[in-house]
NUFITI-535208 format. One record per atom (N, C-alpha, C, CB): residue in one letter; y, x negated, z. Coordinates in Angstrom, 3 decimals. Glycine has a CB too. Layout:
<kollos>
> nuti;north;east;up
> A;Y;X;Z
...
</kollos>
This chain:
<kollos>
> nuti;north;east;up
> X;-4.206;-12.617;-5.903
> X;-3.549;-13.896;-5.856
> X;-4.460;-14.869;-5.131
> X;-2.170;-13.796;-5.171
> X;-4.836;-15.978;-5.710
> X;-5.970;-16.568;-5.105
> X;-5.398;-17.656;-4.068
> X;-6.949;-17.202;-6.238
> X;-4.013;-17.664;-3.479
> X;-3.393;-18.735;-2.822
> X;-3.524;-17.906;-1.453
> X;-1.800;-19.247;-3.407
> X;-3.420;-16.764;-1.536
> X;-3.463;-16.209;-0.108
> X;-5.041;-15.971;1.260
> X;-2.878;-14.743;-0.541
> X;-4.844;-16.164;1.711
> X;-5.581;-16.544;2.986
> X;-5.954;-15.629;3.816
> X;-4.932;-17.334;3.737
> X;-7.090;-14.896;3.897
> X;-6.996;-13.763;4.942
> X;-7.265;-14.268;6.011
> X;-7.811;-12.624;4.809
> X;-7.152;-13.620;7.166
> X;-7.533;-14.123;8.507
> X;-8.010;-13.053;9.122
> X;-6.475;-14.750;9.313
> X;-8.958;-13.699;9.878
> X;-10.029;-12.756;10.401
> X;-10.737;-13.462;12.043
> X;-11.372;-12.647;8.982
> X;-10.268;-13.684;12.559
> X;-10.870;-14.703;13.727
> X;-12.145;-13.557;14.122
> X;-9.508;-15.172;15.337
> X;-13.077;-14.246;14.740
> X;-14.733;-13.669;14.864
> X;-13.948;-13.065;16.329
> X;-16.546;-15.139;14.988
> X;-13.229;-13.320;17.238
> X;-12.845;-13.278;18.504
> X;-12.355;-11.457;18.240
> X;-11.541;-14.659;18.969
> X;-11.756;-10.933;17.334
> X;-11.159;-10.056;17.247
> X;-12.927;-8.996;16.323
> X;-9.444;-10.541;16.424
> X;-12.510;-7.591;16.591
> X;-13.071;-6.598;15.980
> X;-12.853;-6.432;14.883
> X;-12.931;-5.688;16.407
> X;-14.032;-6.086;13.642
> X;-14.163;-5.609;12.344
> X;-12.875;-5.222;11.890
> X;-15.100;-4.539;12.238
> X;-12.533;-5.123;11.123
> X;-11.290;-4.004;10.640
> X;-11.890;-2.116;10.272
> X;-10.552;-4.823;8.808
> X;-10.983;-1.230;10.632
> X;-11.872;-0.589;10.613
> X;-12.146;0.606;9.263
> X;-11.737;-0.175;11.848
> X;-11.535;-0.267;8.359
> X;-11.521;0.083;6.989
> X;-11.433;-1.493;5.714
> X;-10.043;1.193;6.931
> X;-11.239;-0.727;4.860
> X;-10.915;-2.036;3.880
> X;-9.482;-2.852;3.523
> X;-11.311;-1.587;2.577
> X;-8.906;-3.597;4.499
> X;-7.944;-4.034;4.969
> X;-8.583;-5.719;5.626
> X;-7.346;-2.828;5.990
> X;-7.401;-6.470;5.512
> X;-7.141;-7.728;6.306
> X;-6.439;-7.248;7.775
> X;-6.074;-8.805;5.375
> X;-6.910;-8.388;8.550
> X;-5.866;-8.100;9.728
> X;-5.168;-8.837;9.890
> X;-6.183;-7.919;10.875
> X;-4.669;-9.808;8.677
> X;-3.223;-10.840;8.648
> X;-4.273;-11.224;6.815
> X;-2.931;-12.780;10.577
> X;-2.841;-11.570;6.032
> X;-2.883;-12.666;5.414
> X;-1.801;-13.576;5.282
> X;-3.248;-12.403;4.422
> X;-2.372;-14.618;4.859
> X;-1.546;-16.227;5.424
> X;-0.534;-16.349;3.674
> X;-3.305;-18.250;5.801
> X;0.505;-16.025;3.528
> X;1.279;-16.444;2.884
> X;1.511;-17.869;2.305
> X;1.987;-16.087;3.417
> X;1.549;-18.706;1.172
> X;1.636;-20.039;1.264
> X;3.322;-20.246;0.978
> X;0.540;-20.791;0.172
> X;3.625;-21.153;1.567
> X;4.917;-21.900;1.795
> X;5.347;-21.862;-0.230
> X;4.543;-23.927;2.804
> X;6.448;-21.466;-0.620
> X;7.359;-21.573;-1.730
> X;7.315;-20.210;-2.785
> X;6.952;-22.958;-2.510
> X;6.323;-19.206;-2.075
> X;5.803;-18.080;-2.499
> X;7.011;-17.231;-2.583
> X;4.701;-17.575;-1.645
> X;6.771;-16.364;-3.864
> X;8.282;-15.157;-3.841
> X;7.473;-13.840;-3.231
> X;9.166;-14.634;-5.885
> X;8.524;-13.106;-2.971
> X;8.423;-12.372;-1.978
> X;8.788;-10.880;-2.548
> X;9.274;-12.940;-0.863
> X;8.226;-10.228;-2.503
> X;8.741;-8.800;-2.741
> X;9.107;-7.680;-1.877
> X;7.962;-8.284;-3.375
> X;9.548;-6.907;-1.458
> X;9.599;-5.995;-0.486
> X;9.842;-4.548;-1.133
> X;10.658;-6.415;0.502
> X;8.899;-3.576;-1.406
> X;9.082;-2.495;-1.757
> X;9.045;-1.615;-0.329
> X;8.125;-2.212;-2.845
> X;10.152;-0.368;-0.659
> X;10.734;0.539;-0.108
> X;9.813;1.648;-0.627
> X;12.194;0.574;-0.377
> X;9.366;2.442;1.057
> X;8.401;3.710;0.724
> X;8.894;3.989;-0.555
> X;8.477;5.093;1.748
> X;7.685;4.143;-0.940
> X;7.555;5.682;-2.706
> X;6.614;6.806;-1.993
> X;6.194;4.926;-4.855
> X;7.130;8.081;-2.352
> X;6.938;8.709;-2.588
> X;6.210;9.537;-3.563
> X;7.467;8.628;-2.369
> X;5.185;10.922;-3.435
> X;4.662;11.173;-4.565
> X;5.220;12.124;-5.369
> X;3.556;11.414;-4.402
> X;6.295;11.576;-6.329
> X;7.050;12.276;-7.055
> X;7.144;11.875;-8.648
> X;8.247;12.230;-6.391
> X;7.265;12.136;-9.430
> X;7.153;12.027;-10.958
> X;8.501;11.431;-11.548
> X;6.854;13.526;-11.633
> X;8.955;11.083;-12.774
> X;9.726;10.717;-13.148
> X;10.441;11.983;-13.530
> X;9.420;9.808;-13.874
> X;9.687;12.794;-13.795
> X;10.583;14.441;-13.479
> X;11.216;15.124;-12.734
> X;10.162;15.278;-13.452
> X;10.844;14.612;-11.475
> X;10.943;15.124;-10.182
> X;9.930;16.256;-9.996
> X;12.343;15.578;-9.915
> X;9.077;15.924;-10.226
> X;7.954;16.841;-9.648
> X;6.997;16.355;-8.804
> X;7.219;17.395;-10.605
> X;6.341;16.853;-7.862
> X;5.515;16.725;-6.713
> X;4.189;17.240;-6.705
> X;6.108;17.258;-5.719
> X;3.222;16.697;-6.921
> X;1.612;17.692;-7.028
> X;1.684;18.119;-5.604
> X;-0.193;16.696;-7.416
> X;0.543;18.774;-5.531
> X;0.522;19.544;-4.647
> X;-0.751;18.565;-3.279
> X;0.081;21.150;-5.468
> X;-2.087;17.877;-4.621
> X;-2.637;16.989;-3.270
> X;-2.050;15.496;-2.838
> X;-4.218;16.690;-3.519
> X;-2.797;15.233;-1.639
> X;-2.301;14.348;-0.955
> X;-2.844;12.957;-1.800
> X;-2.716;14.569;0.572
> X;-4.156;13.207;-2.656
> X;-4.670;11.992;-3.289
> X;-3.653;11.891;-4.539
> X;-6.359;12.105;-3.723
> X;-3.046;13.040;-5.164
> X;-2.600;13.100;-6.367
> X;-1.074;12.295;-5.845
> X;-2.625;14.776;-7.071
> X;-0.650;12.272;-4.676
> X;0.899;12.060;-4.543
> X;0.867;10.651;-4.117
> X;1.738;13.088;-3.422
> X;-0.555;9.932;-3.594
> X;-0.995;8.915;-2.969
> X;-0.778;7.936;-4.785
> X;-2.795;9.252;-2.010
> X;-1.763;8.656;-5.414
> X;-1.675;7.754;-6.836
> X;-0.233;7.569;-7.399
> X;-2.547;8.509;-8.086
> X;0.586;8.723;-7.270
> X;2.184;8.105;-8.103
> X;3.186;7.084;-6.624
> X;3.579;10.168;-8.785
> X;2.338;7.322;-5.873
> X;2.973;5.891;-5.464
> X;2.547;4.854;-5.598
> X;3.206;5.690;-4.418
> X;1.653;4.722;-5.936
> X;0.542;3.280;-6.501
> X;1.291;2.965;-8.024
> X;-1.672;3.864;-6.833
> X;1.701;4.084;-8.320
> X;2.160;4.079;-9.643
> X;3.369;3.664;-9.963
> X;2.087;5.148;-10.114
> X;4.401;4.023;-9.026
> X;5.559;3.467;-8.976
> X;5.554;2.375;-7.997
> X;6.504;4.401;-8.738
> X;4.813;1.714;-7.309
> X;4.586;0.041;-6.526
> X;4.267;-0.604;-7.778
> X;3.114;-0.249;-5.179
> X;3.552;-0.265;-8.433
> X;2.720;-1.009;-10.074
> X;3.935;-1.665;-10.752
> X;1.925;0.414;-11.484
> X;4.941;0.152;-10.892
> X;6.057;-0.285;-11.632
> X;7.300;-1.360;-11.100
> X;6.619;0.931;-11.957
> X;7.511;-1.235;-10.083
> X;7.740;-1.933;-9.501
> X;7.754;-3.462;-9.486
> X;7.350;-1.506;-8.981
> X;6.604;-3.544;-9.129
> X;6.010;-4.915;-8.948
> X;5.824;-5.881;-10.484
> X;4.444;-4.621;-8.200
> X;5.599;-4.869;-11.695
> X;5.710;-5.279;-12.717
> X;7.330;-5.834;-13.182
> X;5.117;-4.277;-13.398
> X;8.077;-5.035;-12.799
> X;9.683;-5.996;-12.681
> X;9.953;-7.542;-12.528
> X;10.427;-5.583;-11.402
> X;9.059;-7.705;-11.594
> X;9.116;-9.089;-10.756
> X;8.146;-9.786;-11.254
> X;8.930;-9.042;-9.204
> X;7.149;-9.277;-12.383
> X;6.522;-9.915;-12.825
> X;5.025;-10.045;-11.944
> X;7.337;-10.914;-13.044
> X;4.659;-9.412;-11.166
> X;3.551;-9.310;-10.402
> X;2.604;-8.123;-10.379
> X;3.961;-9.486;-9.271
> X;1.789;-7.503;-10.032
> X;0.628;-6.541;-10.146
> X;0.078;-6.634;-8.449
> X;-0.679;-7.129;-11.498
> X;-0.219;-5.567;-8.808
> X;-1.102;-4.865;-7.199
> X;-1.835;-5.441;-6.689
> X;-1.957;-3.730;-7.158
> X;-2.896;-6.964;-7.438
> X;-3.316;-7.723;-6.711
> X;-2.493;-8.895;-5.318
> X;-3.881;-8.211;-7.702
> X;-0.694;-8.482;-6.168
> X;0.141;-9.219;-4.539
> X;0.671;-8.577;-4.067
> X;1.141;-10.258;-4.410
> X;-0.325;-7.777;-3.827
> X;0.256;-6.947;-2.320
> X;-0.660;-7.526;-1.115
> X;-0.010;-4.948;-2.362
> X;0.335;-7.907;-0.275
> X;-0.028;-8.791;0.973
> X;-0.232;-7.685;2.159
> X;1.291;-9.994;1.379
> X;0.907;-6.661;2.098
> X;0.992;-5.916;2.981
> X;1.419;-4.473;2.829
> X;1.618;-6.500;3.679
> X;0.797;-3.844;2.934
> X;1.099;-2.157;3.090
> X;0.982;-1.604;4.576
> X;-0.077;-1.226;2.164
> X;2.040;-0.341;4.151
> X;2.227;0.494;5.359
> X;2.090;1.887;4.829
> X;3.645;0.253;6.115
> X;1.295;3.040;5.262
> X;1.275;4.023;4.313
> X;1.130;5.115;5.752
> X;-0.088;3.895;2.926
> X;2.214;6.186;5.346
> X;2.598;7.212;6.288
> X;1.767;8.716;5.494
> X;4.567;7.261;6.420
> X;0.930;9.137;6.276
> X;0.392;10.422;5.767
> X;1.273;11.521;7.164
> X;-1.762;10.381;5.726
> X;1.444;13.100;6.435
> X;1.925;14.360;7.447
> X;0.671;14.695;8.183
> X;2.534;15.841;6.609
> X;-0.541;14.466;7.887
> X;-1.551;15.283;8.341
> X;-2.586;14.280;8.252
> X;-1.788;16.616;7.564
> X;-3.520;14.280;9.578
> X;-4.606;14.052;9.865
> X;-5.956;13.909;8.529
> X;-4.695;15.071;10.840
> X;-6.039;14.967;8.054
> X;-6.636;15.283;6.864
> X;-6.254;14.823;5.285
> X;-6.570;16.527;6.953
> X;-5.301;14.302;5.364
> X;-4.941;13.326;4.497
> X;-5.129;11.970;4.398
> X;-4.006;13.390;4.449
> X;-5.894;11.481;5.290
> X;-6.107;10.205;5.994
> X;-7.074;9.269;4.516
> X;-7.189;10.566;7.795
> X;-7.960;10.372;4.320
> X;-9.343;9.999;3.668
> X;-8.948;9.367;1.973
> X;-10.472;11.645;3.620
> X;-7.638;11.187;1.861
> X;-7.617;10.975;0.077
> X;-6.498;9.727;-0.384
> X;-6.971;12.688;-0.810
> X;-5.653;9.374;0.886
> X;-5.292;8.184;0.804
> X;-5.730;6.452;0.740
> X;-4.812;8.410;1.459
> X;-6.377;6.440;1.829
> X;-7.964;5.827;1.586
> X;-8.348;5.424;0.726
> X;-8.908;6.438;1.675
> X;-8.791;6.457;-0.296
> X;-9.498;6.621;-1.400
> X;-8.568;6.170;-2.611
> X;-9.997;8.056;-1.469
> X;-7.558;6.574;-2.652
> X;-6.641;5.922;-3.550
> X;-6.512;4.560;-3.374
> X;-5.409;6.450;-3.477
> X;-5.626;4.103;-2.121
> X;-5.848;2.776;-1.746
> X;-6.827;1.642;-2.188
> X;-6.034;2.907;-0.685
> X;-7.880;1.961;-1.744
> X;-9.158;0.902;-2.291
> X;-9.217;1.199;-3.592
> X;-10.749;1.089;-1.640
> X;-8.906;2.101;-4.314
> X;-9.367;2.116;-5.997
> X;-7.695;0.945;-6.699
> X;-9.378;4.586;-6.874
> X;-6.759;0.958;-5.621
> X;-5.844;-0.028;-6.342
> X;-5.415;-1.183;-5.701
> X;-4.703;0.559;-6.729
> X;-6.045;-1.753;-4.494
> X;-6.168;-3.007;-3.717
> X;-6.438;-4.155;-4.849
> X;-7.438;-2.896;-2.548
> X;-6.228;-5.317;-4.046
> X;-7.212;-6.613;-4.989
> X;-7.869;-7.176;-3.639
> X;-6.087;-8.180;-6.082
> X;-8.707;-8.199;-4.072
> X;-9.594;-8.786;-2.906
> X;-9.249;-10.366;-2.813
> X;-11.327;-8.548;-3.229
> X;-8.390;-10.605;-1.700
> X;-8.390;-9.884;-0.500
> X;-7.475;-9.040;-0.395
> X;-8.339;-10.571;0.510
> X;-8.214;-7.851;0.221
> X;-7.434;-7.142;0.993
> X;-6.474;-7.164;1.157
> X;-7.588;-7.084;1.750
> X;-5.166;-6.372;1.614
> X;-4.127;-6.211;2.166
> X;-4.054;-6.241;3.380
> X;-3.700;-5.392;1.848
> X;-3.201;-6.965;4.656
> X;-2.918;-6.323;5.495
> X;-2.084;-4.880;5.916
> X;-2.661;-7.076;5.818
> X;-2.676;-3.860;6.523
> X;-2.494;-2.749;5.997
> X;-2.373;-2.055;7.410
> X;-3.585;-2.307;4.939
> X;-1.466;-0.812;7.641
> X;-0.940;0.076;8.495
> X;-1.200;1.146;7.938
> X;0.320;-0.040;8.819
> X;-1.977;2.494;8.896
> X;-1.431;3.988;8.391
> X;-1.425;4.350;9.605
> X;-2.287;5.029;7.337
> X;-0.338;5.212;9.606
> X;-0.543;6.397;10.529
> X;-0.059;7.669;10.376
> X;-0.131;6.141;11.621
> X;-0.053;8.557;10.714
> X;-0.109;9.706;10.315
> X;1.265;10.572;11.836
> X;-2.102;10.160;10.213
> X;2.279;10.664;10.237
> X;3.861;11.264;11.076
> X;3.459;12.625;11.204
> X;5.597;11.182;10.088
> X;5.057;12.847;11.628
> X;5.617;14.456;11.454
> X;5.719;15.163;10.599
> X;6.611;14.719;11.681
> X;6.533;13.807;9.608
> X;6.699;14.890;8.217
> X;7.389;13.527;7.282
> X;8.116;16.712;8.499
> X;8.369;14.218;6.441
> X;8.843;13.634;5.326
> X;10.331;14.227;5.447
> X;7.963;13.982;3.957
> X;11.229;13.556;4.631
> X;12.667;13.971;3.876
> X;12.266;15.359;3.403
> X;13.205;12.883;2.443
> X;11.136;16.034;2.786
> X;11.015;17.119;2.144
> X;9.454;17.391;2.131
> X;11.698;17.006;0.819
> X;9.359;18.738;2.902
> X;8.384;19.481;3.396
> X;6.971;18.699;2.334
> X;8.830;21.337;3.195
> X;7.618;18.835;1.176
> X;6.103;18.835;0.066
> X;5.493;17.447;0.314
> X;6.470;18.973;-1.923
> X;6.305;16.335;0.533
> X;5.819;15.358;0.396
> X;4.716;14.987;1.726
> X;6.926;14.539;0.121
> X;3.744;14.340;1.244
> X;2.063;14.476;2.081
> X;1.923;12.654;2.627
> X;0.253;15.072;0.465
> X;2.229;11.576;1.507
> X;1.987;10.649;1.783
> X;3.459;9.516;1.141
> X;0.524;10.588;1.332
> X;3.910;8.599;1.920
> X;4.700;7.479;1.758
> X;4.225;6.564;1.658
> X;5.426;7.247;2.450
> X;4.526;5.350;0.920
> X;3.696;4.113;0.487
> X;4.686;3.225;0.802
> X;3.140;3.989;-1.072
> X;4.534;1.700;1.459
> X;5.436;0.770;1.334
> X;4.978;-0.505;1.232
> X;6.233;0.843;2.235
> X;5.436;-1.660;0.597
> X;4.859;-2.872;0.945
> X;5.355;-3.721;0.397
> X;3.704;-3.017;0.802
> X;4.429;-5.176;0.527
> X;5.402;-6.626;0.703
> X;4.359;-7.084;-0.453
> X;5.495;-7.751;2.570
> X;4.732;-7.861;-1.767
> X;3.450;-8.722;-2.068
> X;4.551;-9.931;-2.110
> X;2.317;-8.333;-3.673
> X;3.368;-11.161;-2.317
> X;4.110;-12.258;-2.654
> X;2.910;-12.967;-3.866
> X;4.544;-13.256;-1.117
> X;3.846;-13.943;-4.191
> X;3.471;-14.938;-5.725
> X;3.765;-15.926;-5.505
> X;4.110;-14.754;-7.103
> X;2.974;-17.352;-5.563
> X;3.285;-18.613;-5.967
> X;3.549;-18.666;-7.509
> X;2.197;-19.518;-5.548
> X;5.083;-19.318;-7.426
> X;5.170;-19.703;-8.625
> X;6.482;-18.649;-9.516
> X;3.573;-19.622;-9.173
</kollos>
């Protein structure tokens, strides 16, 4: 979305991945708010890696966001919950292959767990659209 604004003041440190550390919303913009997804199938099935469960939530934010008439480039803001340390990377890796530029302002950290043992990674986020 080319209306949005990252912010980056020189006063503050690098980011320490591929992320914004704010973007500036413009005034009359719609707003979306997606609720964690999960990496689960329209079957109800669950892969087993953390990159594979990372992509069907990209997949169902896509779908999502396509409702409202928008795409993964307005996502303003993500929050993404991994169980394990070692999951950090293949999330990551998913992430940047479905970002737009700029960046997202973006959160991970790494819980306890999930609603159900299998699940490895949670996805959530905000985009917005002028117009």
């Amino acid at each position: 979305m080319q209306h949005l604004r990252p912010l980056s003041p020189k006063s503050l440190a690098a980011p320490l991945a591929r992320y914004s550390p704010a973007i500036e919303v413009p005034a009359g913009a719609r707003l979306v708010f997606i609720s964690g997804q999960l990496g689960i199938d329209a079957k109800g099935e669950t892969p087993e890696s953390a990159e594979a469960q990372a992509e069907l939530c990209f997949q169902a934010i896509r779908a999502l966001l396509a409702e409202a008439k928008m795409g993964l480039s307005d996502i303003v803001r993500l929050n993404a919950f991994v169980s394990r340390e070692d999951y950090l990377a293949d999330y990551m890796r998913v992430r940047d292959r479905h970002v737009g530029d700029p960046p997202p302002a973006s959160t991970l950290m790494i819980v306890s767990g999930f609603s159900r043992p299998q699940f490895k990674v949670e996805v959530e986020c905000v985009a917005a659209k002028v117009g």
